[in-house]
N, C-alpha and C positions, 0 to 999 in steps of 0.2 A: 591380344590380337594374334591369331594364325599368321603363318608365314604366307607370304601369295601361292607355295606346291600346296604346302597344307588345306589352303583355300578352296582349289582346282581340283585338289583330290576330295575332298567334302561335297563339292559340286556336282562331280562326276558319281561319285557313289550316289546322292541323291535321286539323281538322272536314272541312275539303274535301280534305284527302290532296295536300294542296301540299309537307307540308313532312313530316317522319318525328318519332317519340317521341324520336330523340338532336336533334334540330335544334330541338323544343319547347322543350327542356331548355336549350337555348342561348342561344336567343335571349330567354327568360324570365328567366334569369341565373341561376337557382336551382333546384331543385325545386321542376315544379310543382304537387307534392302539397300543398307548405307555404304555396302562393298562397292568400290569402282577400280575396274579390269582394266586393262589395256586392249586391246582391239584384238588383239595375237591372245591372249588368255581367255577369250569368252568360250565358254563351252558351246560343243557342235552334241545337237542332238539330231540326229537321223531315222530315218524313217523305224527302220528297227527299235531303235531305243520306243518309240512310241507303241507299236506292237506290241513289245513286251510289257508296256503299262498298260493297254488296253485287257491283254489277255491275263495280267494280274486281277483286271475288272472283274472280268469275264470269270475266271476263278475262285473270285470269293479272296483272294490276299490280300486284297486293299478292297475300301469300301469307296462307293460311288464319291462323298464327300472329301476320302485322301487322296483319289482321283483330280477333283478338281479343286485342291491344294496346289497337286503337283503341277495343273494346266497351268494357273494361277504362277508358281514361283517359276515356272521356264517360260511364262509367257510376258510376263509385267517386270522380273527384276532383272534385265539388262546384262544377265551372266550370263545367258544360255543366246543360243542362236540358233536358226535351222538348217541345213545342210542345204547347200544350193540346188542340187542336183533332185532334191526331194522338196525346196522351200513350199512349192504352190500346196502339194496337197498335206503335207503339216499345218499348213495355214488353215487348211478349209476344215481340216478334221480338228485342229485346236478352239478353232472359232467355234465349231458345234459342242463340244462338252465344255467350253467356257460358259455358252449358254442354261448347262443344264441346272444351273441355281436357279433358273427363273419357271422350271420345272419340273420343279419337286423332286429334284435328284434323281429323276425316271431318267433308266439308260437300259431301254430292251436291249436284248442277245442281239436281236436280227439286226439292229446300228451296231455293235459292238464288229460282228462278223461283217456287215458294211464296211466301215474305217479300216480296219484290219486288209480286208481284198484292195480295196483304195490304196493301200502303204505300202501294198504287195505290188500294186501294178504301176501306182506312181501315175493313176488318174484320180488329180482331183473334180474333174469334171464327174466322177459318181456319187461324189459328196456334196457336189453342187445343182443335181438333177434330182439327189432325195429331199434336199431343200426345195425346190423348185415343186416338187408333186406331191410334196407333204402340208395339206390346209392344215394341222393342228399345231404348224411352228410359224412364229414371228418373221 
């Protein structure tokens, strides 16, 4: 088992798309579902951090599926958290590609460039009005 830095440093590299979910799992020594943080050790992801996954999308570095790996491990395992200051519209844009399993991994440009201006401006209300005027989503 990792030490708790080594932990925080594995998590943090993840968060930035340093390192992949089989290399998490390694270098944490365990499953890191069954890691439990202190409240002071969860990782803060921020709007930025998510841009920067987004426009990895958007680039062809990660594919649509290690995309929503990454939603998946920052959104379900308990380590990560979302910056206060930015929580609403992480919320709104994580909620949307957590969805996109249930749509065939489709993530057009023009959502990609959406979420991205949304994280820029720190209105989730644009993520919640392409919901709202979009009939081909749940």
């Amino acid at each position: 088992m990792a030490t708790l830095s080594k932990i925080i440093e594995a998590l943090n590299e993840y968060k930035a798309l340093k390192i992949t979910k089989k290399q998490l799992h390694e270098k944490v020594g365990k499953k890191f579902w069954d890691v439990q943080l202190d409240e002071d050790d969860i990782v803060i992801v921020d709007n930025n951090d998510l841009i920067y996954v987004l426009q990895a999308a958007k680039d062809g570095r990660i594919s649509i599926p290690e995309l929503i790996d990454w939603v998946n491990v920052i959104w379900f395992s308990e380590l990560y958290d979302y910056s206060d200051e930015h929580e609403d519209v992480i919320a709104a844009v994580m909620n949307e590609l957590e969805e996109l399993e249930d749509t065939g991994y489709v993530l057009p440009v023009e959502d990609i460039d959406l979420y991205i201006s949304a994280l820029e401006k720190n209105d989730d209300e644009m993520v919640l009005k392409r919901r709202h005027d979009s009939p081909a989503l749940p």
